[in-house]
N, C-alpha and C positions, 0 to 999 in steps of 0.2 A: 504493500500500500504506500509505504515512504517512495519506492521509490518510482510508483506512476505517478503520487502527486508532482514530485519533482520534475519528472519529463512534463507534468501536465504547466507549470511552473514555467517551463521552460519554453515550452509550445507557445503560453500566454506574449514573453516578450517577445518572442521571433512575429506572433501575429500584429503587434505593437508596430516594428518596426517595417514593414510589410505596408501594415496602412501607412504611415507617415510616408511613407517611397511614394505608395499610391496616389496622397493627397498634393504631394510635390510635383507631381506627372500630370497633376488636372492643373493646379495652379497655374501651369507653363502652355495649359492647353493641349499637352500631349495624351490624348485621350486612347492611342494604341497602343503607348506603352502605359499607362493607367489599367487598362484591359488586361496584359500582359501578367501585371503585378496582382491582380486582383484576383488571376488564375491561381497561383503560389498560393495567395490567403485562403482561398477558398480550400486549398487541398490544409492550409494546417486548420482552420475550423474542424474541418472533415474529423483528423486525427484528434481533437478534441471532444467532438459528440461523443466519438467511439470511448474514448475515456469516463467521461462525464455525462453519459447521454439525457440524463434529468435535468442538466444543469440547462435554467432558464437564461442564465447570461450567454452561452455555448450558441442558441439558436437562437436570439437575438442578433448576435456576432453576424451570425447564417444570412439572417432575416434581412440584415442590414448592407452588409458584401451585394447580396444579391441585387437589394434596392440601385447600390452605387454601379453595378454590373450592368442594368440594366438601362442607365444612362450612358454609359460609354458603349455599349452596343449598338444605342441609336445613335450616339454621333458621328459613328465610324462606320454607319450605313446599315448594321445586321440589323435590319428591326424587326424579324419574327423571333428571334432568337431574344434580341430585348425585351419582345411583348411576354415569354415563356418567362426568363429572369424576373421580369413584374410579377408575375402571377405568382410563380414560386414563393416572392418573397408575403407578398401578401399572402398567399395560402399559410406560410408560418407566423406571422404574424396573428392571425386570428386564431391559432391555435393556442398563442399565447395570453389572448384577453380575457378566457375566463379564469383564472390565477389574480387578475389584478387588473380589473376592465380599465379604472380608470389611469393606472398606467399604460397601459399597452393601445388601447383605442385610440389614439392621437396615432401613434406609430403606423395603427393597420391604416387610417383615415390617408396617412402620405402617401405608402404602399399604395392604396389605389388608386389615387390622385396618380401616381406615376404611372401606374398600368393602362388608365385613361389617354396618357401623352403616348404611350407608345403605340398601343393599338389605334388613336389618331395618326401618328405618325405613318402607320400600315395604311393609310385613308380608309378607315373603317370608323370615321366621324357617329354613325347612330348606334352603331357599338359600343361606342367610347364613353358614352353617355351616361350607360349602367355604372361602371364603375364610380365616375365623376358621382352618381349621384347617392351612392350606398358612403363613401367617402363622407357628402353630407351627412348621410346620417346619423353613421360614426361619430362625425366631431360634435352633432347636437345631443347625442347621448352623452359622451363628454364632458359638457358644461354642467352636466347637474354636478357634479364631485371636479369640477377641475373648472372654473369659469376662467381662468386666463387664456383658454382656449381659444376665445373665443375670435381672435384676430385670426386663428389657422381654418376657420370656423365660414370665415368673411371672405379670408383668400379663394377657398374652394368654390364659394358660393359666385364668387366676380368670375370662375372659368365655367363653372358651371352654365351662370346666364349666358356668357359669351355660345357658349355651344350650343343652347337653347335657340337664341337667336340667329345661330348658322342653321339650325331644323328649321328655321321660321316659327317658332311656338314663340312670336312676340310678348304672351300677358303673363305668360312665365318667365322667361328672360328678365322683365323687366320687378316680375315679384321677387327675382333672388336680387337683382343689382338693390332695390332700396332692402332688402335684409341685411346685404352686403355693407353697405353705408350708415346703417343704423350700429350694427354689431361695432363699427370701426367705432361709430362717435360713440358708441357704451366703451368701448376700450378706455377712449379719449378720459372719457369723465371719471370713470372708474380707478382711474390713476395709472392705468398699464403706460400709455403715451402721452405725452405733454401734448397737443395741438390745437392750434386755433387755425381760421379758417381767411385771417387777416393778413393780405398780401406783405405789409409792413411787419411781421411779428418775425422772432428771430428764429431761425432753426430748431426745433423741439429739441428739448435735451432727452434723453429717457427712451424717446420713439426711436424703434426698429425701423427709420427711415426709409434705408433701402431695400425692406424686406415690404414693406405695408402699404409705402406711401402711393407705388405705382398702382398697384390694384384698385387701393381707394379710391383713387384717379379715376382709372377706368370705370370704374361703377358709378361715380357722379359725372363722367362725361358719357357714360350710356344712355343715366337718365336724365340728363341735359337733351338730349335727341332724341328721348322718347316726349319727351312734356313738349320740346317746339311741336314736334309732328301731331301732336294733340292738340296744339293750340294753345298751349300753359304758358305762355311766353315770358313771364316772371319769375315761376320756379324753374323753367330754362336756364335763364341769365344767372340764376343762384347756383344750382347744381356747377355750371357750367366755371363762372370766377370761381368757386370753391376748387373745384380742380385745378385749373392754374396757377390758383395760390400755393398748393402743397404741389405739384410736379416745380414748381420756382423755387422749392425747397430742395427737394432732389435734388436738381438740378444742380444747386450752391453746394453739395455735395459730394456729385456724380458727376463727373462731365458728358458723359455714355447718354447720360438722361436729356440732354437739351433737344435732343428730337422729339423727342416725347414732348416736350415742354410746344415745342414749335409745332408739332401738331394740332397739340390741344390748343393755343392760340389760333388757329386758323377756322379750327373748329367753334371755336367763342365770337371772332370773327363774323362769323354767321348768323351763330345763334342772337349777337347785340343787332346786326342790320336789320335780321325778320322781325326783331322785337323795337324798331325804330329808333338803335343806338348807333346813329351813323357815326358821330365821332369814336367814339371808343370803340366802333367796330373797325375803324379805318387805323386806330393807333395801334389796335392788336394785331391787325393783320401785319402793321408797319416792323411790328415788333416779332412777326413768326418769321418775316421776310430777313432781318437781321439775322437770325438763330439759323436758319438754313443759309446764310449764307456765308456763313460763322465755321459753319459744319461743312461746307462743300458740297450739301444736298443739291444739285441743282435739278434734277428732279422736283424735287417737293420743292427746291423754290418757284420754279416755272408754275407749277400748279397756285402756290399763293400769289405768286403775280394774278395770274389770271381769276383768284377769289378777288386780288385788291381792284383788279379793271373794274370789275360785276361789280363792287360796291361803290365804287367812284362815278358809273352811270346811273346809280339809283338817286 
């Protein structure tokens, strides 16, 4: 028994240094030797189950390899062999949330949220949906014993709608974007994230910025373009500045993000001319045109030329 704990001991730090290889290989973007390394981990897990096969940290380890396995598959093109990796991992995963639902249930929730990306990635979009949406379920079971949850809760729900509204089920789409934006500002109050919604206010201290702030985004510039196309043309304009306020946070962050940012401007853009804000429809656009040209987008900046013509003839 001393002396399998000790190989078992031993197995642990070889898989330690293993991952650390692995996570230095994504860092750099080298996603086929990340894959490479990931094969090794996998075989000393293996040699650990065999050991310790009860032991719930062992298939966790499994659970988790598999998840990161499953990303680098897709990147490197294998995506049926990724969409296999997902399932896997998720299949282990749920085996492990009755032991301790509200630990493990956030785990299986990402699991399928990734199985989701990958079977998308197959173009198998109405497929992809199941899982996107058991995911939610997950993390709403979740919040009864774990409410910090609830921003992981929010994210799923903003890809959720998005894919809702690639089916075209637009009054669903738009039921998860405002759950989506609700759950972020319960975050906000709740004390998870500092934010306000005021273009002037300084970078959130506390907020997972880079992790929250795009999605929120997306879910109040969804429903900024559900309420114009309604007619709501004021909770428009609000959904709509709320979003540029926090992606101009990002952004002061992120430089990756300033497309994002000059998107959404271009977007507001519209939304202030249909709602007869021609000056600040003309200053945002002035200001998406800056940001794409900033970027080198000339793509998108041709395109905001051509928003800024359409609103300089209105």
């Amino acid at each position: 028994m001393a002396l399998e704990n000790e190989i078992e001991e031993d197995l642990v730090v070889r898989l330690r240094t293993e991952v650390a290889v692995m996570e230095g290989a994504v860092a750099e973007g080298r996603y086929g030797d990340a894959l490479e390394v990931s094969e090794a981990a996998g075989g000393t897990i293996r040699r650990l189950r065999e050991i310790s096969p009860e032991n719930a940290t062992h298939v966790m380890a499994a659970a988790g390899l598999l998840h990161n396995r499953s990303h680098f598959l897709q990147r490197v093109g294998q995506v049926e062999a990724a969409i296999g990796a997902a399932a896997e991992s998720a299949a282990l995963f749920r085996g492990l949330v009755p032991a301790d639902p509200a630990f493990y249930r956030p785990y299986l929730a990402d699991a399928l949220v990734r199985l989701g990306a990958a079977i998308e990635a197959g173009g198998r979009n109405g497929e992809a949906l199941g899982p996107i949406a058991e995911a939610v379920a997950q993390y709403r079971e979740t919040l009864f014993d774990a409410p910090h949850h609830r921003t992981g809760l929010a994210r799923t729900l903003v890809r959720f709608g998005e894919m809702l509204a690639e089916a075209g089920d637009a009054a669903r789409a738009t039921e998860a974007m405002i759950e989506a934006a609700d759950l972020f500002r319960a975050a906000a109050d709740g004390g998870e994230v500092r934010y306000s919604p005021s273009k002037a206010g300084p970078i959130p201290v506390g907020w997972e910025l880079l992790a929250d702030g795009p999605a929120f985004a997306t879910a109040l510039r969804e429903l900024a373009v559900a309420n114009s196309r309604a007619g709501r043309s004021g909770a428009a304009v609000k959904d709509s500045r709320e979003a540029v306020g926090i992606l101009r946070r990002v952004a002061a962050a992120r430089r990756a993000a300033e497309v994002d940012l000059a998107n959404a401007l271009v977007e507001h853009a519209q939304i202030l001319n249909e709602a007869g804000y021609r000056i600040d429809a003309r200053n945002s656009i002035d200001e998406a045109v800056a940001w794409y040209a900033e970027a080198g987008q000339e793509v998108r900046l041709s395109w905001a030329y051509s928003v800024r013509d359409l609103i300089a003839e209105q």
